[in-house]
N, C-alpha and C positions, 0 to 999 in steps of 0.2 A: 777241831771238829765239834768239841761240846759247844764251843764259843759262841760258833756258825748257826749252830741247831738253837740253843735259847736265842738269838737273836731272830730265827726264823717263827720262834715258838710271838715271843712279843715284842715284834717289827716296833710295835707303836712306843714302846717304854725306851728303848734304844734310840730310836729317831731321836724321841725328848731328850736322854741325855746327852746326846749327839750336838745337838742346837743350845741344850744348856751350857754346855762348857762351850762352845763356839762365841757363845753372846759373852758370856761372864770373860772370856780372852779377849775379847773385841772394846772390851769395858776397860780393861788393865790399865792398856797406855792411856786412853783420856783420863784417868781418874791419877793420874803416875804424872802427868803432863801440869794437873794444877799445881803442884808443887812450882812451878815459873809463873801463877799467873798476878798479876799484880793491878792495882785497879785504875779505872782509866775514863778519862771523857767525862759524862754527869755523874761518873762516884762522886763527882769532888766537888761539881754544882750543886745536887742537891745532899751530898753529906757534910757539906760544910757546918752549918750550926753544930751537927751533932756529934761532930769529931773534934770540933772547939770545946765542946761541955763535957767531953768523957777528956781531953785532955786538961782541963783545969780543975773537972771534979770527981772525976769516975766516980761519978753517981748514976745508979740507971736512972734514978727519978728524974736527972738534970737532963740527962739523954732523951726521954718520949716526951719530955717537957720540947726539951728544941726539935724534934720530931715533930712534934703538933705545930709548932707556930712555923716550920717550913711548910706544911701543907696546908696551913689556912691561908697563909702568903702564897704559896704558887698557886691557891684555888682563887685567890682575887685577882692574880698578877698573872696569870702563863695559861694555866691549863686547871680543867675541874678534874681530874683523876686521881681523886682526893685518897683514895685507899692505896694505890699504887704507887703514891708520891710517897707516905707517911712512911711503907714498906721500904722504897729506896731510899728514906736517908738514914738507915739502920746496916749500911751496907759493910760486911766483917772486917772489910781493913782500916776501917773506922776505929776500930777495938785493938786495932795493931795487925801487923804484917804480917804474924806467924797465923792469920785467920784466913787471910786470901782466898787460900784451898775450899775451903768451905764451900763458897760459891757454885765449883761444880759439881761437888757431891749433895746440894742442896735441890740443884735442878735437873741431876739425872735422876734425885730418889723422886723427887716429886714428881717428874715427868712419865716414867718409869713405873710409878705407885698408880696415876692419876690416870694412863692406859689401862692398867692392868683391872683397877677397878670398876670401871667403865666395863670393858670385853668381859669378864667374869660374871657380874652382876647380869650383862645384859641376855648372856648367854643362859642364864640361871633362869632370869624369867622366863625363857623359852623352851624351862624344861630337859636343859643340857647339864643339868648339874654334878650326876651322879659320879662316884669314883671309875666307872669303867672307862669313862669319858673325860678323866683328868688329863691323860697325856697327848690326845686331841686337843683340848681346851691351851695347854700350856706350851704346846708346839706351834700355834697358832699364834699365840701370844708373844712368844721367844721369834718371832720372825717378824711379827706388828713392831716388837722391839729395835725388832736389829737394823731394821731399815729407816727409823725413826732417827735413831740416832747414829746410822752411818751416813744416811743423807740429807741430814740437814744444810740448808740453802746456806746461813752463814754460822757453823758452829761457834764460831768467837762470840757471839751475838747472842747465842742462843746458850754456853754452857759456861763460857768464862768471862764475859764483863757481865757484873752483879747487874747495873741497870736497865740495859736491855736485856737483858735475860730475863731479870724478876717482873717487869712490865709487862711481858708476853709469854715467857717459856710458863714462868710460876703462873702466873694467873687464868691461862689456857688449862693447867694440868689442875689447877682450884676448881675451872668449870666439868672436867671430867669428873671430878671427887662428887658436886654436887649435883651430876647428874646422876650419878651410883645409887647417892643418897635419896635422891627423889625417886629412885625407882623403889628404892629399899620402904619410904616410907607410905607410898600406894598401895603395896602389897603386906606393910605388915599386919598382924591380925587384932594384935596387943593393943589397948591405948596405950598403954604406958610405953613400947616401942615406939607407936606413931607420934607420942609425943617429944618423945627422945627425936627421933631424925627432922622431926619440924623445928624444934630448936637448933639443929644441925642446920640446916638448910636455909632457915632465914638469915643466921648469920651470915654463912655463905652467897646467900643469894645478893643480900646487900654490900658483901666487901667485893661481891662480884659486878655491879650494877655502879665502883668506885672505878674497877680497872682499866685499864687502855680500851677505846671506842667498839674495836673490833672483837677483843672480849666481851664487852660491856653489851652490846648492839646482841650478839651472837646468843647470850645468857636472856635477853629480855625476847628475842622473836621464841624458843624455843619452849620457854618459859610458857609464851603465851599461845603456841600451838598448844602444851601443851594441855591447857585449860581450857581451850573450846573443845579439843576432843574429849578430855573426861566427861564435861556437860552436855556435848553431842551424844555420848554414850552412856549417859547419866550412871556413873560410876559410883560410891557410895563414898569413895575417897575424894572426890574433885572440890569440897572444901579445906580440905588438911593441905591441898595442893595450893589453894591460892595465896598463902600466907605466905612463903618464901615467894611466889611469886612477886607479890605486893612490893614487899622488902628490896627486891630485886629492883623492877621500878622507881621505886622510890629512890633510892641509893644511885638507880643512873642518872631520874629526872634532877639528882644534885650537883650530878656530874658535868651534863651537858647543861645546862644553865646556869652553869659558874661565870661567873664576869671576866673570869680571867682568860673564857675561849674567846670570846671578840676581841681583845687585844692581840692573842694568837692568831687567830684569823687573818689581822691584814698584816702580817710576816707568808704569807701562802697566796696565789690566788684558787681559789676553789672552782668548782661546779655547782650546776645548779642540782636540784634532787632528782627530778626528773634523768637531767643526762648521767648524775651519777647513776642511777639503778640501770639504768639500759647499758653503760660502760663496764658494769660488776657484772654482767652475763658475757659480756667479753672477753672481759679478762679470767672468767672461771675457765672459760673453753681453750683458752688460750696458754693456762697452766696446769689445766686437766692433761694437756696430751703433751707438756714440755715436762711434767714430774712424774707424768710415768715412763720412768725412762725403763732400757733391759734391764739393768738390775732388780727395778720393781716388781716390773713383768714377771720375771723369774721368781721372785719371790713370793708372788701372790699364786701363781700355777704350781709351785709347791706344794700350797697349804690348800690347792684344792681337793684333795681328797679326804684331806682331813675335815674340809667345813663341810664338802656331802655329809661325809657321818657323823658331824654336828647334827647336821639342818634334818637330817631322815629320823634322828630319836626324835625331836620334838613333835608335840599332838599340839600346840598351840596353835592358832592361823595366823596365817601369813599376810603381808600385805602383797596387794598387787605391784610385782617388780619395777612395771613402769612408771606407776603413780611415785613407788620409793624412790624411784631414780631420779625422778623430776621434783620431787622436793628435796631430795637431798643435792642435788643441786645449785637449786636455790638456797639452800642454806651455806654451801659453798661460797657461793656467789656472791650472795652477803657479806661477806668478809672484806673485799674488796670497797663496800659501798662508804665505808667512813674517810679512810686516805683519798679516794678519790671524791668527797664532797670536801674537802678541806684544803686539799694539795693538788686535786687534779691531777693525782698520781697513781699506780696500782698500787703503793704502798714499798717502804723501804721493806731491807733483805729481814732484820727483824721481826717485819709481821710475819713475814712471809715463811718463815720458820712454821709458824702457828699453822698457818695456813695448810703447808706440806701436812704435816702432821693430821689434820683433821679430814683431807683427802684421803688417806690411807685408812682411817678409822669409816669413814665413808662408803669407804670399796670393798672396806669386809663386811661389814655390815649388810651392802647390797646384793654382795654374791650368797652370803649366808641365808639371807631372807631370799631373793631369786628363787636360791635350791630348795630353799623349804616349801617352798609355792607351786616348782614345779613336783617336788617329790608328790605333793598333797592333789593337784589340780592333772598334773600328762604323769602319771604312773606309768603310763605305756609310751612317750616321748621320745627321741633321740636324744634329747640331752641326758635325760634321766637312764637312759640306757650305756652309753659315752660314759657317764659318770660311775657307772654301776661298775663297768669294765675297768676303769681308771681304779676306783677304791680296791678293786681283785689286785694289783700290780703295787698298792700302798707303797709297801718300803724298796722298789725298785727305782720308781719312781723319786721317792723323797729321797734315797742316797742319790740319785745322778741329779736332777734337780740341786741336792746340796751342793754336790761339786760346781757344780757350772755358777751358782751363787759365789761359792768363795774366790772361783776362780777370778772372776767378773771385777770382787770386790778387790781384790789381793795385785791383780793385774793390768790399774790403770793406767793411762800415760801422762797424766798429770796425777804426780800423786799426792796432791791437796783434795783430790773428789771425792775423797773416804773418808772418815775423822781419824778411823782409827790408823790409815796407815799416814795420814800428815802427821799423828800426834808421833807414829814411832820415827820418823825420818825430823823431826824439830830434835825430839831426843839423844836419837842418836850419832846426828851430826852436827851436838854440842848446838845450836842454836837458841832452843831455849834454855839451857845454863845460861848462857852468857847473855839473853836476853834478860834472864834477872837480874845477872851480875852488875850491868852497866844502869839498869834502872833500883839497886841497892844505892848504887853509889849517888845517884841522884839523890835519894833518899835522903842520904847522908848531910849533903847540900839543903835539903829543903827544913828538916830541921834543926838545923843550927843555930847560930843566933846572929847570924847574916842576913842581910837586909837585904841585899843587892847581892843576887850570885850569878855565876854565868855555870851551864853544861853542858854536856860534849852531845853530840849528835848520836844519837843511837848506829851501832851497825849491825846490829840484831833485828830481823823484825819477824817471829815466826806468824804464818800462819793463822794457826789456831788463839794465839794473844795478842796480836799488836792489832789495833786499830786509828789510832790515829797519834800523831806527835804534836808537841812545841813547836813555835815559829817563832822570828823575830819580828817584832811590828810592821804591819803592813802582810805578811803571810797568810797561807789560808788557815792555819790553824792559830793563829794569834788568840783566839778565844779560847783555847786552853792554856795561855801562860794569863792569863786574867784569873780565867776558875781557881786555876794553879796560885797564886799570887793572895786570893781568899783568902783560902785552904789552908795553907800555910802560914799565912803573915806576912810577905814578902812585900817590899816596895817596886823589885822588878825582877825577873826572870829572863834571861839573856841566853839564847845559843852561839856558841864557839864556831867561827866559820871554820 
């Protein structure tokens, strides 16, 4: 009975630890799972130079020395995404095999970090900062979390091969960091802060204006909204603001007019700009209402009550809900616009990771500003009356809500739709052991001092690690026993019928 009664006393601290341990269990087996992961596809494209130079000299100088000359080479030769390239070919099993794991604890802290300071910061400008309003704030956030990474479109993609993941998951969760920062450096009062977070930021802004398109594109529109609003609102900061922006620019203008995109280019057939932009409002609407699937739903009706009494402390103004909805939209929507000028595609499952992700940051943000606008503007409203009766019921609400979440997540019928429950079923039916046992032994084969080796055909393929294999010449995958054959030194690479 005391249990009942402090839990009744502070519904809201409970709820939080409730969702904390829920998230931090949910984390276990993916983080338990990289111990199988092994690398795979362009680790081995672009790490080749720099796992030849740490194997002949374990030097790090020799190491970002062949680092640089693969990215000035693929920025003549492939692609100008000159910061993202230099990144993947530093890739940890480069350094040796016992590094692998790395990878995912790299992109679930950044990912993770790059949310959290994003929704913190932004809720802080709004005047939500205070300790009373901590376990709103972090229950809030422990559920932006848990949906982030239990539904991600292709986890392999996005937590355990180094190169797509570091292409999009890292450099997505870099443009959340330096948009933290640029709010941080608007509002500080200090020169000496403002000039701290400008150096923060430019560098940011330009390793960000190197990254994959839809990063890159993503970090330079928002960038530039927001510098005609500071100036439209003649802010005292909207010059401290332009320098990362600049940086930002500049760092893309080297990006997309690299020589090395027109070579890429006629590997694809594209779109023209035009039809790409009008096909990116397409495909926004089209993925707006296929990713928010019930589990989101549920997950975001959850946290309504908590964002009401977010949104009702703040005295800041709000923007008008519609005008937000419709440019955050568009910002959406944008995402889309670069694979489909390039590929005439909506974009592989990779972007599309990024993309889920910044939907969800989208929708909170909306409903949070929504209810601050209605709190401020219909004080006498039915929503704002709805909502008022809702927050009375808090923790009734958030426990049955919780259930029907875990229920939902715990109880699917394909059970790859979850991360966490694919990662415990590769586990614990021995598949990913033996998915690294059979690609150890590979290992074994590839460095040798064998020139010509043949290996067995994988019967492992979990999930959440395998994405693509060896062929024999003539196959579809035949261009990973080429990469494969670099990488190693091999004169050929042969699979066992």
């Amino acid at each position: 009975m005391g249990m009942f009664e402090t839990i009744k006393k502070q519904p809201e601290k409970w709820i939080y630890r409730l969702l904390l341990t829920g998230v931090l269990a949910s984390m276990l087996p993916i983080w338990y799972l990289s111990r199988y992961a092994v690398p795979a596809c362009d680790d081995f494209t672009y790490g080749v130079t720099t796992y030849q130079a740490w194997q002949s000299t374990h030097s790090v100088t020799a190491v970002i020395q062949a680092a640089a000359d693969m990215t000035a080479e693929t920025w003549r030769q492939w692609q100008g995404t000159w910061s993202s390239v230099f990144l993947m070919t530093l890739q940890p099993g480069g350094f040796g095999g016992q590094w692998d794991f790395l990878t995912t604890f790299l992109m679930t802290f950044m990912l993770g970090g790059g949310i959290s300071a994003l929704v913190l910061t932004v809720l802080k400008q709004f005047g939500v900062a205070g300790k009373e309003m901590k376990y709103a704030r972090g229950s809030c956030l422990l559920v932006l979390l848990l949906l982030t990474f239990q539904t991600m479109v292709s986890p392999v993609l996005g937590l355990y091969w180094y190169n797509g993941a570091l292409h999009y998951v890292f450099m997505e969760s870099l443009l959340f960091f330096e948009a933290a920062a640029m709010l941080k450096l608007l509002t500080a009062k200090k020169k000496a802060a403002r000039a701290g977070w400008t150096v923060f930021t430019v560098i940011f802004g330009a390793v960000l204006g190197g990254a994959n398109l839809l990063t890159g594109l993503q970090a330079a529109i928002l960038g530039c909204l927001l510098v005609l609003y500071l100036f439209w609102k003649k802010k005292e900061s909207r010059f401290w603001a332009l320098l990362p922006v600049i940086a930002n620019l500049a760092g893309f203008a080297f990006n997309v007019l690299a020589p090395g995109n027109s070579i890429r280019e006629n590997t694809a057939e594209g779109m023209g700009v035009v039809m790409s932009v009008a096909m990116s409002f397409y495909w926004g609407a089209v993925y707006v209402t296929e990713w928010l699937t019930p589990v989101v739903l549920i997950g975001f009706t959850l946290m309504l009550p908590l964002i009401w009494k977010l949104a009702k402390r703040s005295e800041t103004s709000f923007f008008k809900p519609l005008w937000a909805a419709g440019l955050s939209f568009c910002v959406f929507s944008a995402m889309f616009t670069p694979t489909l000028f390039a590929t005439s595609s909506e974009g592989p499952d990779r972007c599309k990771n990024v993309m889920r992700i910044v939907l969800y940051l989208l929708v909170f943000f909306n409903l949070f500003n929504g209810f601050g606008w209605c709190m401020q503007h219909r004080k006498e409203g039915l929503a704002v009356r709805l909502l008022t009766e809702v927050e009375k019921k808090t923790a009734v609400w958030t426990v049955v809500l919780t259930v029907m979440l875990g229920a939902v997540l715990v109880l699917p019928a394909d059970k790859n739709t979850y991360t966490t429950i694919s990662a415990l079923r590769s586990i614990a039916n021995g598949e990913a052991a033996q998915y690294a046992k059979e690609n150890e032994e590979r290992l074994t084969l590839y460095v040798s001092d064998e020139k010509d080796i043949v290996i067995r055909p994988l019967t492992a393929t979990p999930y959440l690690l395998h994405i693509d294999d060896v062929t024999n010449e003539g196959g579809r995958g035949y261009w990973l026993n080429l990469a494969l054959m670099d990488y190693y030194e091999k004169d050929s690479i042969t699979v066992s019928e």
